[in-house]
C-alpha positions as CSV (number, residue, x, y, z in Angstrom):
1,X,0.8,46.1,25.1
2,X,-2.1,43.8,25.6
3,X,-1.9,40.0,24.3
4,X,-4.7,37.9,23.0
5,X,-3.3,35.1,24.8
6,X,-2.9,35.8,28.9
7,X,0.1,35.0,30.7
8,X,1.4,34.7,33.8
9,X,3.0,37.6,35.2
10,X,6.9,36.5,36.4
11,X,7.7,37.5,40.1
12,X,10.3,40.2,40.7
13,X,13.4,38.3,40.4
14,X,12.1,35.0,38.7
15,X,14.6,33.6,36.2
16,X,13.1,30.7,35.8
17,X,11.2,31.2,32.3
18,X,14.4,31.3,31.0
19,X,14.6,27.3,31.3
20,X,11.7,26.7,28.9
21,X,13.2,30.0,26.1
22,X,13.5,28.1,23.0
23,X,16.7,30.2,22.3
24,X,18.2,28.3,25.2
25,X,21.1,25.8,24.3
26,X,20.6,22.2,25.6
27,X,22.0,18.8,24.7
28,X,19.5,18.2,22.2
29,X,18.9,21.6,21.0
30,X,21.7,24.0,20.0
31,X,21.2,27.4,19.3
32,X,24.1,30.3,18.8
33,X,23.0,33.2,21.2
34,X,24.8,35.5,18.6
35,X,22.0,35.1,16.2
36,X,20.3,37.2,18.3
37,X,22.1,40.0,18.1
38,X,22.2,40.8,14.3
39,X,23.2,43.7,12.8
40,X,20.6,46.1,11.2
41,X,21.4,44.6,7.6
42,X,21.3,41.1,8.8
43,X,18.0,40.0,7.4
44,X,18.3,36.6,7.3
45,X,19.6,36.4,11.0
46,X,16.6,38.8,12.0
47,X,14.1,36.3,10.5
48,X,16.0,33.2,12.0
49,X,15.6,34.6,15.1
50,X,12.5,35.7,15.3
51,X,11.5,32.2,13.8
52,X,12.5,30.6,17.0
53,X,11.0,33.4,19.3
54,X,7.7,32.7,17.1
55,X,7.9,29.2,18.5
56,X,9.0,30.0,22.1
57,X,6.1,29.5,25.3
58,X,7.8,32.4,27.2
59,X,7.9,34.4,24.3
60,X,5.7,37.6,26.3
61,X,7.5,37.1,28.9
62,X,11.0,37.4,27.5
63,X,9.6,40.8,26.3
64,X,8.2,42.3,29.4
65,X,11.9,41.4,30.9
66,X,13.8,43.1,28.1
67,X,11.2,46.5,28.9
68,X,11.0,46.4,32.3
69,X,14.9,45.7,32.4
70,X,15.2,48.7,30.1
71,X,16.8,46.0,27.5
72,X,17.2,48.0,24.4
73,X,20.0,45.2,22.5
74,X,19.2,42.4,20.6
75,X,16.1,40.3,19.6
76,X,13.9,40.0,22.8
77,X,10.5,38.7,22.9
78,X,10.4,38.1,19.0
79,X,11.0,41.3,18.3
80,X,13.6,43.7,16.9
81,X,15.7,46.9,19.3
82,X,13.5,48.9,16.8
83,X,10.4,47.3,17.3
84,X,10.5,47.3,21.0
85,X,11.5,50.9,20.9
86,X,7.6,52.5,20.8
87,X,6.9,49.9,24.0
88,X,9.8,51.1,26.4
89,X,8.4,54.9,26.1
90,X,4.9,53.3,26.7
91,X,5.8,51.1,29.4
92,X,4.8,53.7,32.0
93,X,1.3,53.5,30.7
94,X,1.1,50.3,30.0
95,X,-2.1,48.4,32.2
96,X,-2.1,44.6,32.1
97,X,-5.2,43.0,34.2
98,X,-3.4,40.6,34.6
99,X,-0.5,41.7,36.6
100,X,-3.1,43.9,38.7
101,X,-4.9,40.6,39.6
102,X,-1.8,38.8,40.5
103,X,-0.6,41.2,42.6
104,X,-4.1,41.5,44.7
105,X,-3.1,37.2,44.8
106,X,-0.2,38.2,46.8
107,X,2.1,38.4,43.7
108,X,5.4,40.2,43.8
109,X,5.0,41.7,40.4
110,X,6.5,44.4,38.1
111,X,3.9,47.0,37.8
112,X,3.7,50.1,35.6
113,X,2.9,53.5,37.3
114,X,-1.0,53.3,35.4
115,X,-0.9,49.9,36.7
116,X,0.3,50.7,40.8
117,X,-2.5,53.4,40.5
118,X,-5.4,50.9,38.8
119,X,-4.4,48.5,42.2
120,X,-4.6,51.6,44.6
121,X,-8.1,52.5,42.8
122,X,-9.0,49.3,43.0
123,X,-8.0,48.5,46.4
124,X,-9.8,52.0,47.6
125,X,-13.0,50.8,45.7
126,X,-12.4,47.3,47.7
127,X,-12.4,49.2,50.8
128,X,-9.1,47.0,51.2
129,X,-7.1,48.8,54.5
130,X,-4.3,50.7,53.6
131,X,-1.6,48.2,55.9
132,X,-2.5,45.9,53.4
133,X,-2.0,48.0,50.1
134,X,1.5,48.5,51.7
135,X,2.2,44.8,51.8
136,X,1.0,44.3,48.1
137,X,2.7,47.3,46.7
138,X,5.9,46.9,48.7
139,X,5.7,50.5,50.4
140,X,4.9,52.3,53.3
141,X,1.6,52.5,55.0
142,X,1.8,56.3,54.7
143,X,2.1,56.5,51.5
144,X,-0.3,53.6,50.7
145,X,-3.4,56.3,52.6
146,X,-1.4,58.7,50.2
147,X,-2.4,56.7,47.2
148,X,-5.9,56.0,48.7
149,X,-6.4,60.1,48.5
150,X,-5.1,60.3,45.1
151,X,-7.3,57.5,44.4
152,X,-10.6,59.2,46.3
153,X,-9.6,62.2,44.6
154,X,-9.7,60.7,40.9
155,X,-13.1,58.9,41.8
156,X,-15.0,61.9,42.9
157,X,-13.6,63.7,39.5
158,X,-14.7,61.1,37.3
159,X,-18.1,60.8,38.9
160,X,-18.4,64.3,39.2
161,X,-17.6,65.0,35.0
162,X,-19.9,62.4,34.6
163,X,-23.1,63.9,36.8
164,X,-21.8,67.4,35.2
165,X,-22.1,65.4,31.3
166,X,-25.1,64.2,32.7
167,X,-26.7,67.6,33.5
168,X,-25.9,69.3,30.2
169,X,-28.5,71.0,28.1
170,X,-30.4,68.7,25.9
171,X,-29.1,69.1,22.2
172,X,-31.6,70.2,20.2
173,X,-31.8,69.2,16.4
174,X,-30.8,72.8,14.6
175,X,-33.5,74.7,12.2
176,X,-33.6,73.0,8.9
177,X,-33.2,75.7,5.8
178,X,-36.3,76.7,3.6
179,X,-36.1,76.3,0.6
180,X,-35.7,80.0,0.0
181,X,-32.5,80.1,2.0
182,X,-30.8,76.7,0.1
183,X,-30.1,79.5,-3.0
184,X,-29.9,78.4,-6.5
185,X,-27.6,76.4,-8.5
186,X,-25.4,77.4,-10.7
């Protein structure tokens, strides 16, 4: 679920994107909330709507809401309950640098579980104290040194599979066939 563009991640609890959604109704602009919820057939509806969401500056945004909210009606984020149906069982895995960095910037952010684990790793690797992993991530201090020995643990495996790769026999190019053993053709 990466974007080309980057974003910034909303706070836990921020509603205020939804002033600057171009779905949003004001005196100059009118739009029927209903479009948004087409039915399945409703092609022309689908495309209207996801003509405006094509146009709207909170566009990402509206979808990360919709999947961490576990929104599965309507047209969210420009795209379909179909479409976004592949990203909610991804959203577990899903690892945006930029909510990890906003959250080491004292952001109260929505993380994913591969993205609470990248901060503790990262954290760890930052030799950042766990008191202060428990204020980022919202959670006790115990279970912040919890994370920090998951964390040490997964760093010692990766370096140790890579000294271990590292270590492995040479390859050595395999005996190339005389002629004798190629046979004849047919």
């Amino acid at each position: 679920m990466h974007s080309a563009t980057t974003h910034e991640p909303r706070t836990l609890g921020d509603h205020t994107w939804q002033d600057q959604a171009a779905c949003r109704t004001s005196t100059h602009h009118t739009v029927d909330p209903e479009l948004f919820f087409p039915g399945p057939d409703e092609i022309d509806r689908i495309t209207a709507a996801k003509t405006i969401c094509a146009q709207c500056p909170v566009r990402r945004t509206c979808l990360d809401t919709a999947l961490e909210n576990g929104d599965r009606d309507g047209i969210r984020g420009g795209l379909t309950e179909e479409e976004r149906d592949a990203l909610h069982s991804r959203l577990p895995q899903r690892v945006d640098y930029a909510r990890i960095n906003a959250t080491f910037a004292g952001g109260d952010v929505h993380l994913s579980r591969a993205e609470r684990r990248a901060v503790a790793r990262d954290a760890y690797q930052a030799g950042i104290p766990a008191d202060r992993l428990a204020r980022l991530l919202k959670i006790t201090v115990e279970h912040a040194k919890k994370l920090y020995r998951h964390a040490a643990r997964e760093i010692s495996h990766r370096n140790t599979k890579t000294t271990r790769t590292a270590k492995a026999a040479p390859i050595t190019p395999a005996k190339t066939p005389a002629r004798a053993d190629l046979g004849t053709a047919a």
